[in-house]
Structure formats: structure tokens, C-alpha cells
LOTORVEX-114868 format. One line per field, with one value per residue (C-alpha): residue number from 1; x, y, z; residue in one letter. Coordinates in pm, 1 decimal. Example, Ala and Ser with C-alpha at 12.3 -4.5 7.8 and 13.67 -1.06 7.14 Angstrom:
BEGIN
seq: (1; 2)
c1: (1230.0; 1367.0)
c2: (-450.0; -106.0)
c3: (780.0; 714.0)
type: (A; S)
// end
This chain:
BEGIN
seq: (1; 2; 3; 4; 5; 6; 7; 8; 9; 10; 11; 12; 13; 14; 15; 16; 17; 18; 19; 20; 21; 22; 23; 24; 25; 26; 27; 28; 29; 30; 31; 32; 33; 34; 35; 36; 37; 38; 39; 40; 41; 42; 43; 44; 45; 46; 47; 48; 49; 50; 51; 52; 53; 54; 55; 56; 57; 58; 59; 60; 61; 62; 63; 64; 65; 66; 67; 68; 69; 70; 71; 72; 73; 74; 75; 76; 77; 78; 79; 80; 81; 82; 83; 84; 85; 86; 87; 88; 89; 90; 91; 92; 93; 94; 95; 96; 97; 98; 99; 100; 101; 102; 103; 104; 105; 106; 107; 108; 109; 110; 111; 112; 113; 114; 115; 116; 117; 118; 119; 120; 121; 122; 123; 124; 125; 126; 127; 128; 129; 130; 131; 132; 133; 134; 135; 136; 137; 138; 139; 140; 141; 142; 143; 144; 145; 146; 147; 148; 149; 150; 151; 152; 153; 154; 155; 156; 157; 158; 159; 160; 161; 162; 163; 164; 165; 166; 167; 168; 169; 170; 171; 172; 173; 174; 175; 176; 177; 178; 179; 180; 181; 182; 183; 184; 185; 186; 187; 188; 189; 190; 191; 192; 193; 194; 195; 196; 197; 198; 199; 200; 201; 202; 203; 204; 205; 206; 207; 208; 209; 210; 211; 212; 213; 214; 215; 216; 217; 218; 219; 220; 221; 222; 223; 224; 225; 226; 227; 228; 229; 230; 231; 232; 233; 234; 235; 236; 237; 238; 239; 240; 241; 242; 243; 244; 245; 246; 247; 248; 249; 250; 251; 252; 253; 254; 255; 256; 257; 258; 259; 260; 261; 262; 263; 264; 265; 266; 267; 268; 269; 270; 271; 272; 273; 274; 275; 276; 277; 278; 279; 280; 281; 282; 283; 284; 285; 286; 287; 288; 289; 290; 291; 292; 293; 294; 295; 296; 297; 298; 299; 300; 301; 302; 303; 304; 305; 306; 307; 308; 309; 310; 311; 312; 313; 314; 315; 316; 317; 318; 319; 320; 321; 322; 323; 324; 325; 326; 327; 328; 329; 330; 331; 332; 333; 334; 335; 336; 337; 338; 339; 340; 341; 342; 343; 344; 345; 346; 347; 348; 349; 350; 351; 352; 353; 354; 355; 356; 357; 358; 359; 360; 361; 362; 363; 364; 365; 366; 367; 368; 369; 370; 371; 372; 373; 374; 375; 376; 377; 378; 379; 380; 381; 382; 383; 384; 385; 386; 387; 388; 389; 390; 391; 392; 393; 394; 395; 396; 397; 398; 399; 400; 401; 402; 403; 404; 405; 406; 407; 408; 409; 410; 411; 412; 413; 414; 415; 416; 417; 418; 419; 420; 421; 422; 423; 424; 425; 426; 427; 428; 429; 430; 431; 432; 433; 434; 435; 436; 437; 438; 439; 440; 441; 442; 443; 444; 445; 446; 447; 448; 449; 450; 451; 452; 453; 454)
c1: (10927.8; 10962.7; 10783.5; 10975.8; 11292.7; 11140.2; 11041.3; 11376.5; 11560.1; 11321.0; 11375.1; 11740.7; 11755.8; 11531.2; 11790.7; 12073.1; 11918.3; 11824.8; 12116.4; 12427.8; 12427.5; 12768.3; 12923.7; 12861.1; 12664.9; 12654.6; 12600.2; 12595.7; 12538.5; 12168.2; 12082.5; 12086.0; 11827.5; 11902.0; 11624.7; 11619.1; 11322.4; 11222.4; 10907.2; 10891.6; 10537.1; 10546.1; 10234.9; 10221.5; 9939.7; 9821.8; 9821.4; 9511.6; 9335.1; 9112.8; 9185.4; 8840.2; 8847.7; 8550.5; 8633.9; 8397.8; 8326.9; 8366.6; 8711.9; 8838.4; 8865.5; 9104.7; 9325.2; 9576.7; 9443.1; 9666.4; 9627.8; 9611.1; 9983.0; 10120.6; 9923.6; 9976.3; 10398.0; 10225.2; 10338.3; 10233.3; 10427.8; 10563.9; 10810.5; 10963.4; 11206.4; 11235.7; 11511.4; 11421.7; 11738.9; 11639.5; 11835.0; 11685.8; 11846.8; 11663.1; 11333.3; 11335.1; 11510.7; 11518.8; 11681.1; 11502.9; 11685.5; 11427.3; 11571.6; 11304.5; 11403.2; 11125.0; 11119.5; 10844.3; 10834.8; 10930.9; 10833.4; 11124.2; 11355.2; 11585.5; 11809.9; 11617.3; 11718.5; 11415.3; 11193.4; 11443.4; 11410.4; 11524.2; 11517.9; 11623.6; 11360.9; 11519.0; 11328.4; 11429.7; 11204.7; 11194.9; 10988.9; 11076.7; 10889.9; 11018.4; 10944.3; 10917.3; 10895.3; 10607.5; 10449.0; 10579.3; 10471.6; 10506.0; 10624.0; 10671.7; 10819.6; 10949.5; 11109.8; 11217.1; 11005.2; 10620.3; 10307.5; 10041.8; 9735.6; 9528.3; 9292.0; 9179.5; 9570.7; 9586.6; 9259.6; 9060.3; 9353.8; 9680.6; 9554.9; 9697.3; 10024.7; 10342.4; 10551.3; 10872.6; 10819.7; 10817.2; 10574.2; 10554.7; 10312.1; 10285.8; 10021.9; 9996.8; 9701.8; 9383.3; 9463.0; 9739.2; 9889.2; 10033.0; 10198.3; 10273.1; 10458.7; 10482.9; 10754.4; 10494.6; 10163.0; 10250.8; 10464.0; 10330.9; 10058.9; 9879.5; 9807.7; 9873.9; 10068.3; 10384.9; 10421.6; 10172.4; 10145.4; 9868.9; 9825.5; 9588.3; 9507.0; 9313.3; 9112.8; 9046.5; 8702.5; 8664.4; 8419.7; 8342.6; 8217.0; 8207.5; 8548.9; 8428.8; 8690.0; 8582.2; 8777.2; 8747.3; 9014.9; 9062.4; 9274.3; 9408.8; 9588.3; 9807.0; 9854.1; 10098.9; 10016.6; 10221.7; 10238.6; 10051.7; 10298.8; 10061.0; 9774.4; 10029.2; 9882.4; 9926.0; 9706.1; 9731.1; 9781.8; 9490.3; 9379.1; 9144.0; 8980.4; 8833.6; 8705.8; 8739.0; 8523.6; 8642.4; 8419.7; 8550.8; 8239.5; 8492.9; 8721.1; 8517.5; 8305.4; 8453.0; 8280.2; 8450.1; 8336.7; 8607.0; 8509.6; 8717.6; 8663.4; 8851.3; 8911.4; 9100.0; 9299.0; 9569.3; 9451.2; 9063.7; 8787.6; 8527.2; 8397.7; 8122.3; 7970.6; 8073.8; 8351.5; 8325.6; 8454.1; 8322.6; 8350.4; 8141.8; 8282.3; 8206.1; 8474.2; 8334.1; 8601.5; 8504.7; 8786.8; 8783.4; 9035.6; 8895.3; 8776.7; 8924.2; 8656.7; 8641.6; 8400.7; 8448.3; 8168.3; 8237.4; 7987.0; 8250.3; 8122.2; 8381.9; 8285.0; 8359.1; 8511.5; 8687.9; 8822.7; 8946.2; 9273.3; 9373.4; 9449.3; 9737.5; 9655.7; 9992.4; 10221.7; 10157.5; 10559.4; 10524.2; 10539.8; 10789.2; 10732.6; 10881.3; 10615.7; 10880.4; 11061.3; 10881.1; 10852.3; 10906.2; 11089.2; 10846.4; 10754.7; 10457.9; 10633.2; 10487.3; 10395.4; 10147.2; 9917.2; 9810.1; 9699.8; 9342.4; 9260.8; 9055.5; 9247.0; 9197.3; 9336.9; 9092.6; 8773.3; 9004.1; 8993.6; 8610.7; 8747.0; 8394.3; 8204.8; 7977.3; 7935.6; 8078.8; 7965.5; 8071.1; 7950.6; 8278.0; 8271.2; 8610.0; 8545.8; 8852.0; 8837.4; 9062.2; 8950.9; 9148.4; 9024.4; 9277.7; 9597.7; 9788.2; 9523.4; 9317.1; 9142.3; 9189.1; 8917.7; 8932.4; 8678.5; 8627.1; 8282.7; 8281.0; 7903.3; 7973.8; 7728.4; 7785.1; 7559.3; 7685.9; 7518.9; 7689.3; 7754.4; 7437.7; 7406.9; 7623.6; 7886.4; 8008.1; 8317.7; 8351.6; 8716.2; 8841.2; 9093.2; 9054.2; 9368.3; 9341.8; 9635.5; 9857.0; 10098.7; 10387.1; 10562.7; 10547.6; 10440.4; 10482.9; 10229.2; 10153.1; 9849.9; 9570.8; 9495.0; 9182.4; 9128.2; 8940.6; 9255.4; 9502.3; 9735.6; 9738.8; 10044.4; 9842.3; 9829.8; 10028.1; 9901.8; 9910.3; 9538.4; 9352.8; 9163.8; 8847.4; 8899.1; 8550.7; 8639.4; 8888.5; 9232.6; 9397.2; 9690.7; 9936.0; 10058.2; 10381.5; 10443.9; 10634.8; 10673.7; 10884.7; 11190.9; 11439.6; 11573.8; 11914.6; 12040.4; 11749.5)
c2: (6918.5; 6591.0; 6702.1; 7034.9; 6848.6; 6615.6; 6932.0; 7127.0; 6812.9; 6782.3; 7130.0; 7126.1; 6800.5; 6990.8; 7279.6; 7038.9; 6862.0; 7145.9; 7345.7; 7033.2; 6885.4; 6709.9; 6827.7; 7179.0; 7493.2; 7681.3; 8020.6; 8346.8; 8696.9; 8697.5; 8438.7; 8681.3; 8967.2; 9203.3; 9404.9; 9708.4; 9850.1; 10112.8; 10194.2; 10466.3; 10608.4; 10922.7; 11014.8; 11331.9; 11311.1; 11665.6; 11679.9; 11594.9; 11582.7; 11322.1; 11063.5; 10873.6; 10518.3; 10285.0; 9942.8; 9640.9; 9597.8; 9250.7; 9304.1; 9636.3; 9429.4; 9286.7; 9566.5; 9817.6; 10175.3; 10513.2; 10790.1; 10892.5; 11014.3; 10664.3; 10402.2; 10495.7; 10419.0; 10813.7; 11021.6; 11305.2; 11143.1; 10849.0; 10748.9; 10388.9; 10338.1; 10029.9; 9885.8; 9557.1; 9400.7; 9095.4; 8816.8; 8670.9; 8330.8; 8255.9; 8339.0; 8012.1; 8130.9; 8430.7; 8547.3; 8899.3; 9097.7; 9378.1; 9605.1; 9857.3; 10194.4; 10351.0; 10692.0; 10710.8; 11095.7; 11455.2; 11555.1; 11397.5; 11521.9; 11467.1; 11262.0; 11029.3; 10714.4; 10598.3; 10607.9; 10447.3; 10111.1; 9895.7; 9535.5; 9303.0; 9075.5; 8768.2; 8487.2; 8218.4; 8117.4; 7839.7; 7850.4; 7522.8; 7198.0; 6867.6; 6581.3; 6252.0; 6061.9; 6262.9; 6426.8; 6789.6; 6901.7; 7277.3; 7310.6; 7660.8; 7730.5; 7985.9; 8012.6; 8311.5; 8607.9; 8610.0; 8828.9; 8582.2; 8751.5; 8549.0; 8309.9; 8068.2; 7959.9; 7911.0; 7940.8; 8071.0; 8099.5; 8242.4; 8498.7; 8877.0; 8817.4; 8817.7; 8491.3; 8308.6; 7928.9; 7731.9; 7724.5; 7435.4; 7375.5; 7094.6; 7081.6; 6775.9; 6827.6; 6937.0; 6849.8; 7035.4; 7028.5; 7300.9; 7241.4; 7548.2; 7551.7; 7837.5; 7849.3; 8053.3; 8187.5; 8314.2; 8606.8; 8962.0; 8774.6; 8662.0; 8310.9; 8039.4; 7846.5; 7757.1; 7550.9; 7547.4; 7316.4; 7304.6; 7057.7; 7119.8; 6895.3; 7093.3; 6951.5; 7223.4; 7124.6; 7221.9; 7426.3; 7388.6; 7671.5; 7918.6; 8090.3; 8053.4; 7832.8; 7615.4; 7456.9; 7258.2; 7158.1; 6917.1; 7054.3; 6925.1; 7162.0; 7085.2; 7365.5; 7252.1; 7496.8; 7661.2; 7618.8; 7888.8; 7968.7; 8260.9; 7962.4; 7671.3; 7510.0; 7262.1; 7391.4; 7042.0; 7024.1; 7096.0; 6913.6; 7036.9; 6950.3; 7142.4; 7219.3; 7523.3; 7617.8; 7902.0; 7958.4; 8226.4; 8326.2; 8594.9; 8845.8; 9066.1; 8801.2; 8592.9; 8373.8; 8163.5; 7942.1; 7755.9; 7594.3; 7410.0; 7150.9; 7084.3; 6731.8; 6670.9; 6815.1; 6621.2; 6708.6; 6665.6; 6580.4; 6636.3; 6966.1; 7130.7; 7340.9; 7411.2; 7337.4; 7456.6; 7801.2; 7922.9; 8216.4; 8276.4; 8570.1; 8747.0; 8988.9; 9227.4; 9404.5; 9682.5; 9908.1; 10152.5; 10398.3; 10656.0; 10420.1; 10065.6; 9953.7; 9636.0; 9548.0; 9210.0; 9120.8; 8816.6; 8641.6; 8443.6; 8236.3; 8072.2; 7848.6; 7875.6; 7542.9; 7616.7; 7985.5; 7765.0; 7861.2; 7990.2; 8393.9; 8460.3; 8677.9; 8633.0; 8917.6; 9260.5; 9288.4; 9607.0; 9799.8; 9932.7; 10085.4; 10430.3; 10545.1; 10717.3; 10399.0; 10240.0; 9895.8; 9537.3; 9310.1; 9338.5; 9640.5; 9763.6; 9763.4; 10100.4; 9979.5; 9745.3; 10051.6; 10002.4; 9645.5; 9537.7; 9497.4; 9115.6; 8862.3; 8540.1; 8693.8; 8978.4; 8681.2; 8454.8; 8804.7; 8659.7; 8402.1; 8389.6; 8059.8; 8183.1; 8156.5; 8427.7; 8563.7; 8868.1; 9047.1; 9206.6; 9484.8; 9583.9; 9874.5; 10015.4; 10273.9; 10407.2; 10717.4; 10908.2; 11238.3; 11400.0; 11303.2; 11409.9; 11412.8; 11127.4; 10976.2; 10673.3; 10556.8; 10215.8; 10112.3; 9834.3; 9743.0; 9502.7; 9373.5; 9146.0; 8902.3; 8787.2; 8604.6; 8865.0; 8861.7; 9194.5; 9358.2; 9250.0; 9114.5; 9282.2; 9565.0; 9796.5; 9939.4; 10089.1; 10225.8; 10434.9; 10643.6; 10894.1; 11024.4; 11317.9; 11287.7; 11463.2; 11217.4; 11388.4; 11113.0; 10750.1; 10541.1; 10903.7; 11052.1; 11325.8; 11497.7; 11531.3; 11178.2; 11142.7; 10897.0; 10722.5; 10449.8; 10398.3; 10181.5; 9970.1; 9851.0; 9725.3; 9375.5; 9105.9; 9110.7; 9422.9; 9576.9; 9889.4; 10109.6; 10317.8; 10701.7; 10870.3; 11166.3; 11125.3; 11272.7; 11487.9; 11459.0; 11465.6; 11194.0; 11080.0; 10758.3; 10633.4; 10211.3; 10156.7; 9982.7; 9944.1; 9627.4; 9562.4; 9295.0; 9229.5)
c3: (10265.6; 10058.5; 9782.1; 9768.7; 9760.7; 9439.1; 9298.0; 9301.5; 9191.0; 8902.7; 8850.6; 8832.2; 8581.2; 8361.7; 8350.7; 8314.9; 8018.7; 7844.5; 7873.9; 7817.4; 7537.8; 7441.5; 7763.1; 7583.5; 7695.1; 7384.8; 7511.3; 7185.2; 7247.2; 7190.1; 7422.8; 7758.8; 7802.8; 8059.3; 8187.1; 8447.0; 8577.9; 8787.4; 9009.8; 9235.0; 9444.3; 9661.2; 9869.8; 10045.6; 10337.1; 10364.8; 10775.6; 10955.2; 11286.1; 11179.6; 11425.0; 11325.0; 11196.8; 11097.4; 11210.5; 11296.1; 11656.2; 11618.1; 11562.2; 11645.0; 12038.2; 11879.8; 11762.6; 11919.6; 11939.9; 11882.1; 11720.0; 11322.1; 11297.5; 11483.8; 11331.4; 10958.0; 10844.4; 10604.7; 10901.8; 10642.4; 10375.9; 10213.5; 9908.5; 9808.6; 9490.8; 9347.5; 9138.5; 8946.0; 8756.3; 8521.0; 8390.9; 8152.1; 7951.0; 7600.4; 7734.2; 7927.4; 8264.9; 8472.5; 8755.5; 8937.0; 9220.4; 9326.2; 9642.7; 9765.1; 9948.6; 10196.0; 10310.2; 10505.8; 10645.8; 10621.4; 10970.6; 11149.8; 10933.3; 10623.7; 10772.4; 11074.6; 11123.7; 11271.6; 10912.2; 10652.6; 10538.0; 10223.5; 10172.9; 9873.0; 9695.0; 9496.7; 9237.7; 8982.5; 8748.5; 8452.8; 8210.3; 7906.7; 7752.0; 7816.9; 7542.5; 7591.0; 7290.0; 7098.0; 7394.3; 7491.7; 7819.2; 7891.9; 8270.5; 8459.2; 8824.1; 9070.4; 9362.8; 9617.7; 9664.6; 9547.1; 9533.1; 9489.8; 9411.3; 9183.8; 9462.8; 9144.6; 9190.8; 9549.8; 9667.5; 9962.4; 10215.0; 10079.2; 9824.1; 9815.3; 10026.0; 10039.6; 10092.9; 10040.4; 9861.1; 9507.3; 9267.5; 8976.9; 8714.3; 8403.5; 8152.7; 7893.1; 7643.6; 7821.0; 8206.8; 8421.5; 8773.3; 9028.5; 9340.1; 9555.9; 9863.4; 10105.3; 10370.5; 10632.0; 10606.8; 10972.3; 11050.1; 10844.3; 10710.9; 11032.2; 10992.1; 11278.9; 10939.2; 10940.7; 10591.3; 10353.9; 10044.5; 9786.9; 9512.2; 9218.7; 8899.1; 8651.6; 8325.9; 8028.2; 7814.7; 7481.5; 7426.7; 7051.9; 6825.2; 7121.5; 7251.4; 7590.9; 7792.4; 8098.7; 8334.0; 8668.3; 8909.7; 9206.9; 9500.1; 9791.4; 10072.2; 10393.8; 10687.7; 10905.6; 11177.2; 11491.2; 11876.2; 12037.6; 12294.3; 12510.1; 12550.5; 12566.4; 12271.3; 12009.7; 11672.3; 11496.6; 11135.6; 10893.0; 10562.9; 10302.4; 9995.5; 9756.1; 9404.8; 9113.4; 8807.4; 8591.6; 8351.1; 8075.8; 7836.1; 7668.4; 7734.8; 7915.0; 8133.2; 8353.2; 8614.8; 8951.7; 9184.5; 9460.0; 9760.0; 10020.8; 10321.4; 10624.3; 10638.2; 10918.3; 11207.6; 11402.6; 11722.1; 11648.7; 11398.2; 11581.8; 11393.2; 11557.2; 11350.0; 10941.3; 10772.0; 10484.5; 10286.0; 9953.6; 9714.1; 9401.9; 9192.4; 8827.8; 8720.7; 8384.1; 8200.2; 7958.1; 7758.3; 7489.3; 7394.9; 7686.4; 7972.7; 8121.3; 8370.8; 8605.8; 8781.0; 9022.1; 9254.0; 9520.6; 9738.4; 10050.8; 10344.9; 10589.8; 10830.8; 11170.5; 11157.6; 10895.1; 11038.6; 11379.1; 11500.4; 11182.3; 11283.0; 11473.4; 11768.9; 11992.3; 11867.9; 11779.4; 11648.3; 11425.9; 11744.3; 11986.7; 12355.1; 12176.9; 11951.7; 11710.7; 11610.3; 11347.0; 11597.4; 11567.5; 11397.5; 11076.3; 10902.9; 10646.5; 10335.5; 10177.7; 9835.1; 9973.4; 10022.6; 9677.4; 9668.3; 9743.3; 10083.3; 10114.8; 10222.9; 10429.6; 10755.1; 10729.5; 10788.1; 11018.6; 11257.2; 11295.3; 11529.2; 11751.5; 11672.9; 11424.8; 11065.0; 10834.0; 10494.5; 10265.0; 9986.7; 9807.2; 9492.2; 9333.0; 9108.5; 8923.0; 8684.6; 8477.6; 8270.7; 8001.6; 8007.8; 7746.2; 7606.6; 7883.8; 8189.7; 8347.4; 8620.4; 8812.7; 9075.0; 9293.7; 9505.4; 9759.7; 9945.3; 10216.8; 10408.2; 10656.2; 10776.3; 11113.9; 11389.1; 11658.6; 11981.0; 12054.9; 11758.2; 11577.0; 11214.3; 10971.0; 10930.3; 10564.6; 10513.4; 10171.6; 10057.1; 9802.7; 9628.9; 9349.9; 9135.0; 8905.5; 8727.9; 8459.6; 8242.3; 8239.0; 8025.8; 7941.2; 8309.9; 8494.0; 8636.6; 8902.4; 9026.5; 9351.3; 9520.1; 9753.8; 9995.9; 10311.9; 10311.5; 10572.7; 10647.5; 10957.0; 11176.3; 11503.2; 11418.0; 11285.5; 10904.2; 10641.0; 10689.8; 10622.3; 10817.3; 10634.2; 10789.8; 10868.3; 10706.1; 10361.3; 10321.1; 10066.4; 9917.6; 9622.1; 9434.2; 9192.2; 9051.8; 8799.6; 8650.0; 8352.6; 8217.5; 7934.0; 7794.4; 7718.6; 7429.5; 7216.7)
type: (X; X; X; X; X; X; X; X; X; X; X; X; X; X; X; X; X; X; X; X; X; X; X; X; X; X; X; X; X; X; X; X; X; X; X; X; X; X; X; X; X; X; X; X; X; X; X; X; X; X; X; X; X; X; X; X; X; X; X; X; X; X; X; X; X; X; X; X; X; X; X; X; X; X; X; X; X; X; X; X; X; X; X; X; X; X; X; X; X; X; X; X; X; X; X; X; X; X; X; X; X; X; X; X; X; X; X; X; X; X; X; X; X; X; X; X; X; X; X; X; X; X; X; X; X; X; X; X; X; X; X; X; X; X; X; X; X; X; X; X; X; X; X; X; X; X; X; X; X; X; X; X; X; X; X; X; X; X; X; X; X; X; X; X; X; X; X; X; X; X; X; X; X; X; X; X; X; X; X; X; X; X; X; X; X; X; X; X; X; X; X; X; X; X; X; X; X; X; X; X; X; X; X; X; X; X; X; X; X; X; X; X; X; X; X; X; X; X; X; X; X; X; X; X; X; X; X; X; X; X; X; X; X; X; X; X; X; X; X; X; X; X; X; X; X; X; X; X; X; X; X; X; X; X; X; X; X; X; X; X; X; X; X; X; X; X; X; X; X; X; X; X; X; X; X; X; X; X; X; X; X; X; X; X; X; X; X; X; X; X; X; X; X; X; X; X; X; X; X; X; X; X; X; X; X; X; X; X; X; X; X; X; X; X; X; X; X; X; X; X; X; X; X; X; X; X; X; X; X; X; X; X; X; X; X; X; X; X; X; X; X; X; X; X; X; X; X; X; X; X; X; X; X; X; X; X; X; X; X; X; X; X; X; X; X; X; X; X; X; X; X; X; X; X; X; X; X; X; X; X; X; X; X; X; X; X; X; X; X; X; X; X; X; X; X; X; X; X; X; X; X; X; X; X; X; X; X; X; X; X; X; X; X; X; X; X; X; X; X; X; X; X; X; X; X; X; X; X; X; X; X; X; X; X; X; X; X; X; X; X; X; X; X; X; X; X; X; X; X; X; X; X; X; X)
// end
């Protein structure tokens, strides 16, 4: 908490010097942006028996079982609206209020209380140069609500979530820093973490006569993890180190490697068996005017050390004894269906003592067929590699979605969306179950947004 205290302090004498100057803020009408978007997804679930789901037996013990039309928030059919209003301050500060609106079936009824949901989002963000003397150092931050996707910022653990926290970054030449700090990794992401803060110092090289970029990074992370209150016991607090390579050949080969090592754990160090987590990944990203293809293959391995204690198995609170209310005091937030489904609590589900490796393939493609008509295809392989005694050795799921589409306008689009994916509300983080058999369905969507005082 100390260094998030320096860090909003610094933060808020950087504003102050750059705004006052004379006792003056000298605010004209071309100075504030104002910026309203809109983004709104309906999925209609053409009904199904198919009750069928392909999950690991390594984990599926693990999991809550009902049937199709209880364990997807679908229930046939599903909308969300989202209203994004922007503030932003000569392209230096910005202030975002995002409130989503769920709908989440027509077979209960137009007007049933039990499907409804909205909920506000809220961020502040900085984005200036501080000089001192000659030297300007560019510095970025952010604070409130965050998707953090990208897992060459924060790594192997808190990648593809959702989470409340600060984020600050300074470059000066060729080297850089980032410090992020997470209020929980816990609660609807399904971590045994209450705070988590990551510090990173990055060096660029330069490359010369070659616009390939290359860069390495040193990081250093601190879980600060929770009291397991059904086993009466203290998790400890976890330190790792760890190292990044990004190597950029150009812009449609890019190449990864991170790995990180538990250090240390307040209760014990006596590690008994790996430590150690890795991920070695190539992403390949090919455009022309008629296709937009990217291809991202990952090799992971997490120790079982390293896994320890880390998933959260005590609470299963999207659920309620009455199978109509949509239970718990979390919910699925509906647009989360369409993000990618690896993420660390997926692997820390592997909580037997055994090592863990993954071979990963993202394929999206996007294909325009005409000027109005197109194609969009996403695909995600998982084979797991597991020393089960049970289960045996290893374990695919492969998901995907296909959406013929017609562009009806500028970011709208409707047409016939196919599908294996389902959500998943039987444990404490936002999963995916692959269906045996896929499901039809038709799909609208619409993302845009007009800008006010330019």
C-alpha cells in the first residue's frame, strides 16, 4: 500500500504542476474533448437440448453440475448496452464513466426482475512528460476499472481479467519502469490474492539497420494472499521474480518469452517440487484489403510449486438455492463472452501436485467477403499435459465461433453466429465450457462513437 500512496501523490504533483502556473489554470474552449460511445451485442441462443459439455476430468471434480439452460447467464438469449462518456483535457487527462445494461433472457419474460443487471465502470488516466533540466521523461497511469489483457505487461498471473487498481509507467531514453497494483486477484477472478503489486524495469536495444525492436525486462511481483477460512488456513504471502524478451522482427512477427520464480512464501520455503512458470509465444499477423489473420501460438508450463494455493476453491457465489435467480453476490458480466478464454485461474484449477504444460493456438480471422458481407472466425486450442494418475496424460478442448455477417452500417453488423462456447457460472472465476455438439444462433453488434469539440 506504501508504494500506491507514493504513486498517487506523485501522480497528483504532476497534475498540479502541469496544470498551475502563476496561480492560473488557463482553461480555452479547445482544450476539453468530449467523447460518447456506444457498444451494444445481442445473442439469440436458438434453444437446445444439448446438455453435453467437454470438460477435463481433472477438473470438472471440481465444478458444479446443472443443466445447459442454468449454467449459461444465454438462457436462449442475451443483450448488454454500453454507454462510454469521455472526458478528455488536452489529450493529457481523461476521465471514462462506462455503465453496462444486461438483459440476459426472453423466456422469463419482458419484464423479470430476476435477469436485469447494470453496473457503472469508472477510470482516470494521465498521460504528460515531466522535464527536469534537459531530460523529458514521458510517464502514463490509470486508475479505477481495467481490462488487462496484454500478459507481456503483467505477466503469467493476472492476464485477461478484470480488476480494480493503478497502473504507472516512466520511460527515460532506452530503459522504462511499470508498477501495477491490483486491489484483488480474488473474488470473480478466482485467485487466493488479495493485493497484488508488480514492478517491472524494461531496457529497449537498438537494433541498427533492421526495424526489428528488442527488448528485455526485469520483474519483481508480491501476492499478498487470503485466509482460507473452510481449511482454517493461513496462505502466506508469495514473492516472485522473473524475466521478459519481446522480440519484434516486424509488424507481422512478433516473438515472447516470460518466465517467473517463486521466491519465497511467508509461511514456507521449503518448495518441493518446481517453482517455476514459463510461456514462449509467436503471434503472425497478416492483412490485406480482404483478409486480417492472426495467428498466436503459446507453449506454458506452471509448476506445481508455483500453482500452490493460488486457486480459490471456497465459494461458488454466482449461485443461489433458487435456480431462477441469477445467484450470488457476483455475476458473469455478458460481454466477457467474447474475450479469450486462457487465463492463470484456468491452470491454478490443476491444483494436484504435478507439473503442468499447455500448448495454446489463437486463430482469428476476419474475412471481407463483399462490401457489405463478411466472415469472422476465432478459434482457441488447448492440450494439456498433465502427470494424472487418474485421468492419464493429456486432455484438448478446442473452441470456436463463426459469424456470417452483413454490415449494415459503419461498426454494425448482423447475421448467423455458430458456436461450441458457453459460458460458465459454477465456479468462482469467468470460464468457458466447449459444448459437444455447437449451437446456432443470430447475432447483432454494434461499437462506435462520436466526438464532441475538436
Amino acid at each position: 500500500m506504501r508504494i500506491v500512496l507514493i504513486i498517487g501523490l506523485l501522480m497528483i504533483s504532476i497534475i498540479a504542476k502541469s496544470q498551475i502556473a502563476d496561480n492560473v489554470v488557463d482553461i480555452k474552449k479547445n482544450d476539453i474533448k468530449l467523447k460518447l460511445g456506444f457498444e451494444f451485442k445481442h445473442l439469440y441462443q436458438v434453444p437446445t437440448y444439448n446438455t453435453n459439455s467437454l470438460v477435463d476430468p481433472e477438473i470438472e471434480k471440481n465444478r458444479l453440475s446443472d443443466t445447459n439452460d442454468y449454467y449459461s447467464p444465454f438462457m436462449h438469449s442475451a443483450l448488454y448496452f454500453g454507454i462510454n462518456y469521455e472526458i478528455n483535457f488536452k489529450e493529457k487527462y481523461r476521465l471514462n464513466f462506462t455503465t453496462f445494461f444486461e438483459q440476459r433472457n426472453w423466456s422469463l419474460g419482458v419484464n423479470s426482475k430476476y435477469f436485469y443487471n447494470y453496473y457503472p465502470q469508472f477510470s482516470f488516466m494521465v498521460a504528460d512528460t515531466i522535464v527536469i533540466k534537459k531530460a523529458s521523461i514521458p510517464i502514463k497511469a490509470k486508475m479505477g476499472n481495467m481490462h488487462i489483457l496484454d500478459e507481456m505487461q503483467t505477466g503469467l498471473k493476472a492476464y485477461n481479467v478484470d480488476v480494480q487498481g493503478l497502473n504507472f509507467e516512466a520511460k527515460y531514453k532506452r530503459f522504462g519502469m511499470n508498477v501495477l497494483y491490483i486491489a484483488s486477484l480474488d473474488f470473480n477472478v478466482g485467485l487466493c490474492t488479495d493485493e497484488f503489486i508488480r514492478a517491472k524495469l524494461h531496457y529497449n536495444f537498438d537494433l541498427k539497420n533492421t526495424d526489428a525492436l528488442l527488448s528485455t525486462a526485469l520483474t519483481y511481483e508480491f501476492n499478498k494472499n487470503k485466509f482460507d477460512e473452510n481449511s482454517n488456513t493461513n496462505l502466506g504471502n508469495n514473492s516472485n521474480v522473473g524475466l521478459m524478451v519481446n522480440y519484434n522482427i516486424s509488424d507481422r512477427f512478433n516473438y515472447y518469452f516470460i518466465t517467473e520464480y517463486k521466491i519465497s512464501n511467508s509461511i514456507s520455503n521449503n518448495f518441493q517440487g518446481s517453482n517455476m512458470a514459463f510461456v514462449l509465444a509467436m503471434q503472425y499477423n497478416y492483412k490485406t484489403k480482404a483478409h486480417h489473420v492472426i495467428v498466436n501460438p503459446k507453449l506454458r508450463y506452471y509448476g506445481n510449486e508455483f500453482r500452490k494455493l493460488d486457486y480459490n476453491k471456497s465459494y461458488y457465489l454466482y449461485r443461489n438455492s433458487n435456480p431462477l435467480f441469477d445467484g450470488g453476490h457476483y455475476f458473469y458480466a455478458l460481454k466477457n463472452y467474447y474475450r479469450p478464454v486462457s487465463q492463470y485461474a484456468l491452470y491454478a484449477e490443476y491444483y494436484d501436485d504435478y507439473g503442468l504444460y499447455s500448448l495454446e493456438l489463437n486463430l482469428n480471422w476476419d474475412w471481407k467477403i463483399s462490401r457489405k458481407i463478411g466472415h469472422k472466425l476465432d478459434v482457441e486450442i488447448f492440450q494439456f499435459f498433465r502427470n494424472s494418475t487418474d485421468n492419464g496424460n493429456y486432455y484438448t478442448n478446442v473452441y470456436f465461433s463463426s459469424f456470417l455477417y452483413y454490415k449494415f452500417a459503419e461498426s454494425f453488423k448482423g447475421g448467423l453466429y455458430i458456436s461450441n462456447k458457453q459460458m460458465n457460472r459454477d465456479v468462482l472465476y469467468q470460464t468457458f465450457y466447449q459444448m459437444q455438439y455447437p449451437f446456432f444462433g443470430f447475432h447483432i453488434s454494434y461499437d462506435g462513437a462520436f466526438e464532441f469539440g475538436k
